[in-house]
VOGU-3710 file (C-alpha; in Angstrom, 3 decimals, decimal comma):
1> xxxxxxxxxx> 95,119/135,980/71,224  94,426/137,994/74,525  92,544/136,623/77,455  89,218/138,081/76,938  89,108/136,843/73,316  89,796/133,656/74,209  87,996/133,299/77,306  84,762/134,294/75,169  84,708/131,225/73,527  83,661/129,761/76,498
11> xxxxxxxxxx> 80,157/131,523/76,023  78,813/129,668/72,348  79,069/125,645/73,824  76,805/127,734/76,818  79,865/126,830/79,640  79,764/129,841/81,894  77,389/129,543/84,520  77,452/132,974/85,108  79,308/136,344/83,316  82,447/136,409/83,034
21> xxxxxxxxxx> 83,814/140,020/84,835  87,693/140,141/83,886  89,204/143,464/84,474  90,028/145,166/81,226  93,916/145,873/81,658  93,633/141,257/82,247  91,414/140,963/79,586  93,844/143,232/77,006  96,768/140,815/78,201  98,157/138,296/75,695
31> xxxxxxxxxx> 96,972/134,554/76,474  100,413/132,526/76,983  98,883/129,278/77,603  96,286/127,490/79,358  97,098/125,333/82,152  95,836/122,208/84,851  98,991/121,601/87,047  99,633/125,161/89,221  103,603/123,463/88,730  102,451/125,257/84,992
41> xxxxxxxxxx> 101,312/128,276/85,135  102,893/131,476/83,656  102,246/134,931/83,302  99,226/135,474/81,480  98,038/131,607/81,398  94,607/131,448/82,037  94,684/127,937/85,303  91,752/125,696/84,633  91,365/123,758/87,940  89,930/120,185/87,248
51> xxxxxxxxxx> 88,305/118,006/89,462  90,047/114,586/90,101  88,882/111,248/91,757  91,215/112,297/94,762  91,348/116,329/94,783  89,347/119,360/93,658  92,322/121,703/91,248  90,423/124,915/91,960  91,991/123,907/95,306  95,647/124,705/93,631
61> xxxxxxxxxx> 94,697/128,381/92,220  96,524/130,373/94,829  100,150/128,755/93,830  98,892/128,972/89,922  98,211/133,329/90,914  101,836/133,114/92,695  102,827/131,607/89,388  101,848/134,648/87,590  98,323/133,200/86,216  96,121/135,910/84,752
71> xxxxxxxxxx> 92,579/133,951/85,231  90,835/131,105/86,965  88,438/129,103/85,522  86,604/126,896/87,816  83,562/124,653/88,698  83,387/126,494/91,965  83,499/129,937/92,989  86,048/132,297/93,903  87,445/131,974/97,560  87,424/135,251/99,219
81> xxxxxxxxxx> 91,019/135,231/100,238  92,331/135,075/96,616  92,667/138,310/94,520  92,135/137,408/91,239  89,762/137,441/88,287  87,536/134,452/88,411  85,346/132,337/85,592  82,501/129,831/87,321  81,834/127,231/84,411  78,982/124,295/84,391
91> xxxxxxxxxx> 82,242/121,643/83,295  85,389/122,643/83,861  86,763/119,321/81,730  85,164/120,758/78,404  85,835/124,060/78,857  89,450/123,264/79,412  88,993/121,457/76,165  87,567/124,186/74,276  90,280/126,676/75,626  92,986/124,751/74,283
101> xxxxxxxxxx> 92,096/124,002/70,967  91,102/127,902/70,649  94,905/128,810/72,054  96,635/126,173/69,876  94,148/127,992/67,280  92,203/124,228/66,158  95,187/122,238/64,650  93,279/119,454/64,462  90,846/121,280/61,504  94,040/120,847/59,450
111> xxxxxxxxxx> 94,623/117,194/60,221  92,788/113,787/58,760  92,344/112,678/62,299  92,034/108,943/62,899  90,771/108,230/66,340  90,774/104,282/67,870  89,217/103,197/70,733  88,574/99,339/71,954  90,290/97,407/74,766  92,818/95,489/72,785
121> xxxxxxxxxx> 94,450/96,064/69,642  94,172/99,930/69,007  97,975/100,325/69,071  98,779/97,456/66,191  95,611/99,396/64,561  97,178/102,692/64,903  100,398/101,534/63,889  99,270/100,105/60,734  96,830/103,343/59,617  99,966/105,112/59,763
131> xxxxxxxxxx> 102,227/103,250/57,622  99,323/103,612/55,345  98,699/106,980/55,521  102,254/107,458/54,716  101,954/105,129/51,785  99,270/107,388/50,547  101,694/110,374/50,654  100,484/111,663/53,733  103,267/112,776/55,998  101,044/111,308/59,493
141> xxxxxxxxxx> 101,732/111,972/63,671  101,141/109,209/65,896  99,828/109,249/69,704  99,332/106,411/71,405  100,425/103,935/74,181  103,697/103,592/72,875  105,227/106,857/71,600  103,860/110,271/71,293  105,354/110,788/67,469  104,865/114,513/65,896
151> xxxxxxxxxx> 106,900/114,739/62,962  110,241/116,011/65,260  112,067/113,247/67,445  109,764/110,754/69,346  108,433/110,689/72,716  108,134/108,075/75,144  104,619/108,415/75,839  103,502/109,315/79,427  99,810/108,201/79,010  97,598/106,737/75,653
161> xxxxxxxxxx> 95,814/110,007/75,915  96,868/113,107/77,408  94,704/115,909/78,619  93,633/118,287/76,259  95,902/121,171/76,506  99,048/118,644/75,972  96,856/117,065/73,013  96,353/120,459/71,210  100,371/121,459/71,966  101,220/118,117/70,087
171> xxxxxxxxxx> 98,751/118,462/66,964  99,684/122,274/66,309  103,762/120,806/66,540  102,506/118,217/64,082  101,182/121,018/61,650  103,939/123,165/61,889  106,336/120,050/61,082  103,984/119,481/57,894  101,826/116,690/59,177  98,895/116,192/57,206
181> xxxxxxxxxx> 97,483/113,554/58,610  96,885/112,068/62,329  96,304/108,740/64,348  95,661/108,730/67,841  94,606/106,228/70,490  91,515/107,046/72,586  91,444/105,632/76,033  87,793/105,298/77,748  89,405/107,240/80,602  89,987/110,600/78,009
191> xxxxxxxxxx> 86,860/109,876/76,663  84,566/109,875/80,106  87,078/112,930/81,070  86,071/114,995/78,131  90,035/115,328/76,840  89,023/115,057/73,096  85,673/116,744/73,216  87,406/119,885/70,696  89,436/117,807/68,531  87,802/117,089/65,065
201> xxxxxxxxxx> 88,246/113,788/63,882  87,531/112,509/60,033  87,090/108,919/61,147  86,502/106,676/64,347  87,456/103,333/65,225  86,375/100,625/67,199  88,260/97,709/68,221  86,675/95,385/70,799  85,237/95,694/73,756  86,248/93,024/77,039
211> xxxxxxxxxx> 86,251/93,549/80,775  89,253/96,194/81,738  89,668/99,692/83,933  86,515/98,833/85,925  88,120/100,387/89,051  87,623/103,665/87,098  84,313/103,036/85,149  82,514/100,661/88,142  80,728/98,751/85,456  80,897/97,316/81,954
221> xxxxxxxxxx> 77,877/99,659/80,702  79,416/102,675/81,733  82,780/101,247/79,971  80,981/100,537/76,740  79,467/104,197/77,064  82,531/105,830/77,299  84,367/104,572/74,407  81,041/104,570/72,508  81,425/108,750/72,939  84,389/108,913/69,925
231> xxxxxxxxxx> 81,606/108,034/67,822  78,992/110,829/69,306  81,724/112,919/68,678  81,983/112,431/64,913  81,040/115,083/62,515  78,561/114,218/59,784  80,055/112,444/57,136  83,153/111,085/58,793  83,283/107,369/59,022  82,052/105,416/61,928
241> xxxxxxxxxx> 84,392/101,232/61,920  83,019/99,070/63,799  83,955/95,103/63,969  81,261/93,124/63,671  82,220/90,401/65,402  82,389/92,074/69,019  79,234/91,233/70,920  78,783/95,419/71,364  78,731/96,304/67,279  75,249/96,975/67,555
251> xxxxxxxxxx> 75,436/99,397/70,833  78,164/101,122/68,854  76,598/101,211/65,255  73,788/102,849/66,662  76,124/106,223/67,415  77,322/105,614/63,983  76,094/108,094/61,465  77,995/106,788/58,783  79,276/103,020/59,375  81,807/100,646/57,942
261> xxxxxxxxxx> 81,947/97,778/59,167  84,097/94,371/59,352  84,655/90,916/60,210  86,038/87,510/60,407  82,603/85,537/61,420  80,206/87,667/59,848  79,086/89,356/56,884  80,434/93,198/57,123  81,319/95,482/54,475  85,368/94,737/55,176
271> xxxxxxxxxx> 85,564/90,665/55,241  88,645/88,237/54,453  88,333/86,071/51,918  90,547/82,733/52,116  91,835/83,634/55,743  94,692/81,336/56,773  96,908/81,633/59,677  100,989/80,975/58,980  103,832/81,568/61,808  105,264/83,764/58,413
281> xxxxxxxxxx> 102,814/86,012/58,280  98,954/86,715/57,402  98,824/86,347/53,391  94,805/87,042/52,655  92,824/88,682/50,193  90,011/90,713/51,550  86,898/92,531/49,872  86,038/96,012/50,302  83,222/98,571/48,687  86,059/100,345/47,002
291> xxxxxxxxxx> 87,811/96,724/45,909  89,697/93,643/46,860  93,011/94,434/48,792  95,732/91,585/48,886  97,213/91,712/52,598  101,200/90,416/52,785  101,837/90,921/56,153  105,032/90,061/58,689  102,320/90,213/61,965  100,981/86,879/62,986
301> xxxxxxxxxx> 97,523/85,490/64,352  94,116/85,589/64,482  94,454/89,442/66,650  96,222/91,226/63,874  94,056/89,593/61,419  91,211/91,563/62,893  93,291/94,839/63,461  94,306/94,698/59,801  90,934/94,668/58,964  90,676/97,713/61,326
311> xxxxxxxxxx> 93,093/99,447/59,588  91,528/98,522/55,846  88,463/99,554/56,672  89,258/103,079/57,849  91,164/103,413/54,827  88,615/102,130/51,935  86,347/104,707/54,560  88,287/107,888/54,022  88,568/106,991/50,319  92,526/106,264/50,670
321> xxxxxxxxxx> 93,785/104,570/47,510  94,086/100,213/47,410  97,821/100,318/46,347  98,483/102,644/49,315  96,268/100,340/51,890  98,082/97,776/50,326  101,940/99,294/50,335  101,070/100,637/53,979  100,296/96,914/55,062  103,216/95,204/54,248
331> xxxxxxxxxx> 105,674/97,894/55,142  104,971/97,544/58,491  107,534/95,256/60,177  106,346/94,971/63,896  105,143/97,150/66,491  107,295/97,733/70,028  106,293/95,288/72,651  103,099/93,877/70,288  104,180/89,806/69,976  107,770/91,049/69,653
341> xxxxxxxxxx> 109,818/88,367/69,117  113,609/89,040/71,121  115,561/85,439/70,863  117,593/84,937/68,469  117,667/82,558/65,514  120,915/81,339/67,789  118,689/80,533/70,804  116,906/77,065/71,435  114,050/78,416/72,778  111,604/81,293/71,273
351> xxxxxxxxxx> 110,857/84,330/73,907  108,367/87,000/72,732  107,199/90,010/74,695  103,300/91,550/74,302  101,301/93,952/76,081  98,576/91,528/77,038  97,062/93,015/80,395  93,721/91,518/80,121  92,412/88,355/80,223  90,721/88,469/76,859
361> xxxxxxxxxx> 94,036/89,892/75,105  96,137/87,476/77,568  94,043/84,423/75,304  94,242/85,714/72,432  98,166/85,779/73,029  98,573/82,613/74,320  96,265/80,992/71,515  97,982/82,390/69,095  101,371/81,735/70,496  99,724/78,053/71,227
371> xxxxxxxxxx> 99,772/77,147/67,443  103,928/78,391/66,923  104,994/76,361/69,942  106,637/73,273/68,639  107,356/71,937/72,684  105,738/73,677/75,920  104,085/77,112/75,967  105,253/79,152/79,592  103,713/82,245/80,442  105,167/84,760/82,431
381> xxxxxxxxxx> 102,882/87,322/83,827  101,282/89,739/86,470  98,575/92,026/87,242  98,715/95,755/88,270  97,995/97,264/91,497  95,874/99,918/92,335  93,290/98,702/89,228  90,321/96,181/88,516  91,029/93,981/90,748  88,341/91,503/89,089
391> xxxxxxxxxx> 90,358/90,349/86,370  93,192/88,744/88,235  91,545/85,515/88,921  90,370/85,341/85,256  93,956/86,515/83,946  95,151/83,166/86,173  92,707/81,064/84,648  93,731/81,957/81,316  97,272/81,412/81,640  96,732/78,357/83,533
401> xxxxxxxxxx> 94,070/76,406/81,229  96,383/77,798/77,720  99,962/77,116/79,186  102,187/73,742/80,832  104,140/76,806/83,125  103,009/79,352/84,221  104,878/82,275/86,356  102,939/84,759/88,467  105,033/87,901/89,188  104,738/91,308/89,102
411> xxxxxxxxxx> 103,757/94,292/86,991  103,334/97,430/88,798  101,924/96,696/91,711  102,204/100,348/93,069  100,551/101,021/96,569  99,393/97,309/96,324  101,300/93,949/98,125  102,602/92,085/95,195  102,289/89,553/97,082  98,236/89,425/97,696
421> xxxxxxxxxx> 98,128/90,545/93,892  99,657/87,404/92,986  97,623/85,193/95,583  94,163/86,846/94,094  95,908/85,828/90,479  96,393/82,011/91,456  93,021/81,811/92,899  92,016/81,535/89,068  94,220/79,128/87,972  93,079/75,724/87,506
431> xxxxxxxxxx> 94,383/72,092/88,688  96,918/70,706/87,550  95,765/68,277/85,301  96,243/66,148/81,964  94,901/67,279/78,758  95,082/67,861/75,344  96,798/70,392/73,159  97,042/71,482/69,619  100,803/72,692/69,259  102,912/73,350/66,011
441> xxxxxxxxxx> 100,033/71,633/63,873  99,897/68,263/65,744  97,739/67,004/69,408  99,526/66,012/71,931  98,517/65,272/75,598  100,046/67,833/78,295  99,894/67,891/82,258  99,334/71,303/83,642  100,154/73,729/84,539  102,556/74,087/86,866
451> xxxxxxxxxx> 102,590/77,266/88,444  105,042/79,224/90,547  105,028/82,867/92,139  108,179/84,851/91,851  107,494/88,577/92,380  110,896/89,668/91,082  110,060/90,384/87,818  114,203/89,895/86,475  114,444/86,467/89,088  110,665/85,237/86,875
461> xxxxxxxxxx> 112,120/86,153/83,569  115,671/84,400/84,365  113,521/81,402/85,834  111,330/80,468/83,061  114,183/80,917/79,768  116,031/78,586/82,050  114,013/76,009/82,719  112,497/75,947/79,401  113,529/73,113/77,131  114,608/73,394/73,402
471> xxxxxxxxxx> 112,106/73,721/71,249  109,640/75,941/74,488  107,843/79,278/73,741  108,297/81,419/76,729  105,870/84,245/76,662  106,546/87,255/78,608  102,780/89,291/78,896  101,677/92,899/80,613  104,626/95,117/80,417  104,752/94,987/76,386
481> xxxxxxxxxx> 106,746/97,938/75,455  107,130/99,709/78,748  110,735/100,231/80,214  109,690/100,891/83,995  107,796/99,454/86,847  105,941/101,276/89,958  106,684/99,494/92,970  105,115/101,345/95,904  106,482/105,269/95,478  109,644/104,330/93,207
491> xxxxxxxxxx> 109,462/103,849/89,415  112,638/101,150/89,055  114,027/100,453/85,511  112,189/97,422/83,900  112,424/96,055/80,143  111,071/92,620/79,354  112,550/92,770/76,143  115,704/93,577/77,841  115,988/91,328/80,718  114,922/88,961/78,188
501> xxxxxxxxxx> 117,744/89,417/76,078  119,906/89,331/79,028  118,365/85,781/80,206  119,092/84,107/76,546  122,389/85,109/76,260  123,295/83,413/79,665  120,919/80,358/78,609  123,171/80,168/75,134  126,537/80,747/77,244  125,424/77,867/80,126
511> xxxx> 124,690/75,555/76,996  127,696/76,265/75,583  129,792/75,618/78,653  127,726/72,249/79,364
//
């Protein structure tokens, strides 16, 4: 494709806010790529500059020129100092969007594209769809939170949802690799930035919705708009999931042209029937338009109950078979840093790593862990700096009202003192007091919690394994999956599952010795 071609698709969606005059020798010269960071600019890339909470990119377009660019496309016009040709466009988000699905020539048109949005739970959801998918004999891609997975060897992922140009780069490798089907995680912050306003999805998928990223949204109403735009974004026909149960399903089914719903507390078109919770697994039938689908799963608690639904729901809505939904479900192990359990059968003590970074997920966590822990339940957590700043007093009231220890520390604190995150975090947590608990299927009457800062995340990890007793639950919530932390400027290695590991084997060796 040459530059003018693709540039011209920038006129249909009605983008340019005025006509586009490229030279005819530019014009004539093959397209190579289309590019946001000057760093990535070639000859013949056509530089889109963005604008950012921080920094205008059209700011950048004189290195992206020295880079060998061919075309600017910006929200503002051309500075006179700069010889080069120059698009003005009303959004410079979407029409980055639009340019790279034209360049990666619409890979997503060739996909079944499964797009999930909610605060908690769309990576267990978009874990599941895909074992499905598979099941159904549908070689699938995965990008997410967790791993950016194309068909070739896996990716750490950078970010749940890149900006468009990376997107369209990874679909098109997942066609070429004989992909034929997709699922993808859609932040509210790609959503609100327009990153998936060209893909074409066949279904959409809401989650939940609870307080998170309000340092980037300001308020819960522009949150709830944001992720309700995967659903404005649906062609006709393709399916619409929304859970029932979340206090939003009716914002959200109103965007939805063709809904499926489900539930655990209310009548919805996906709805378990004889739900039980076991520490071996969720074992439930469920009832479905196309059916009744027997669930044998390994994943535990009330959570995956409701992102198994999730993933049934999307399936009976795409028309995927029952024995595949059904195959899909109970081939899936565990998901990386989702309640991962990492002791040992060997250790006296059960340690288990999740993701939980808000305080709605955080209780979910520690509610279900709550009903596995035979003796104490300790929670070791922290909040991240530089973000909402608003949940860290709930996050300590959680973890202080649901555990007997509790160990504030940190989790990326970045620019922020750890130390005032942690102090806003124990402003939350309750008295120490007596009450009662339900643990490992009896009552029993605690005192709690007794809470301690230690900002070293390894020192908080080391600390609560070894002052746990035999029979504890040590929790280990925020970092999930992740294997670094931002401390000011430096990204330092940082595993929870690892230092975890690390901490039980010199808890078994100590007991050994003793």
């Amino acid at each position: 494709m040459t530059v003018g071609a693709l540039l011209e698709v920038l006129g249909p969606p009605g983008l340019l806010a005025e006509t586009a005059r490229v030279p005819v020798d530019v014009a004539s010269t093959r397209a190579t790529g289309v590019a946001y960071d000057s760093r990535r600019a070639t000859a013949g890339s056509i530089f889109v500059g963005l604008r950012g909470q921080h920094a205008d990119g059209a700011t950048f377009a004189p290195q992206a020129v020295a880079r060998g660019a061919a075309v600017v496309v910006a929200e503002t016009p051309a500075p006179a100092a700069l010889d080069c040709p120059w698009v003005v466009v009303t959004d410079a988000r979407v029409s980055i969007a639009v340019l790279a699905a034209a360049f990666y020539d619409y890979p997503t048109r060739a996909l079944r594209l499964a797009g999930i949005t909610g605060t908690n739970g769309k990576t267990t959801t978009a874990y599941l769809l895909r074992s499905i998918f598979e099941a159904a004999g549908l070689p699938s891609g995965l990008l997410g939170t967790v791993v950016y997975s194309t068909g070739g060897e896996d990716r750490e992922a950078t970010r749940t949802t890149p900006e468009a140009p990376d997107l369209e780069a990874l679909f098109r490798d997942m066609v070429d690799r004989g992909r034929r089907a997709a699922v993808m995680e859609v932040s509210s912050h790609a959503l609100a930035l327009r990153r998936v306003d060209a893909l074409h999805f066949s279904v959409g998928v809401f989650t939940n919705l609870t307080r998170d990223h309000l340092d980037f949204h300001g308020d819960m109403e522009s949150y709830a708009a944001a992720k309700r735009r995967l659903f404005e974004l649906l062609p006709d026909g393709a399916p619409a999931i929304v859970n029932l149960d979340d206090p939003k399903a009716a914002y959200f089914l109103e965007a939805a042209r063709k809904p499926v719903t489900y539930a655990l507390r209310r009548v919805a078109d996906v709805t378990p029937v004889d739900l039980t919770l076991s520490l071996n697994g969720l074992h439930f039938d469920t009832a479905t338009p196309a059916g009744v689908v027997r669930v044998r799963s390994s994943l535990v608690g009330r959570p995956n109950a409701y992102n198994i639904l999730a993933a049934i729901a999307t399936a009976v809505g795409l028309g995927l078979p029952i024995a595949a939904i059904e195959q899909g479900l109970s081939s899936l192990v565990g998901v990386p840093g989702r309640f991962e359990v990492v002791s040992s059968p060997n250790d006296d003590v059960t340690a288990i790593v999740d993701y939980a970074h808000t305080d709605d997920a955080l209780k979910n966590l520690l509610e279900t862990a709550r009903a596995m822990a035979a003796g104490r339940l300790i929670t070791v957590f922290g909040c991240g700096g530089d973000r909402d700043r608003t949940k860290r007093p709930l996050m300590g009231a959680v973890a202080g009202r649901l555990s007997e220890v509790v160990v504030v520390t940190s989790d990326n604190p970045r620019s922020e003192d750890p130390g005032r995150i942690a102090e806003e975090v124990m402003r939350g947590m309750p008295a120490p007091s007596e009450h009662v608990v339900q643990a490992g299927g009896a009552t029993r009457t605690v005192f709690g919690p007794d809470a301690v800062t230690i900002l070293d995340r390894r020192a908080a990890i080391e600390h609560a394994i070894k002052v746990a007793a035999p029979g504890d639950l040590v929790i280990l919530a925020g970092k999930g999956h992740e294997k670094t932390q931002v401390i000011g400027e430096r990204e330092i290695k940082s595993d929870d599952v690892e230092l975890a590991r690390e901490a039980l084997m010199r808890r078994r060796t100590r007991t050994k010795v003793s």
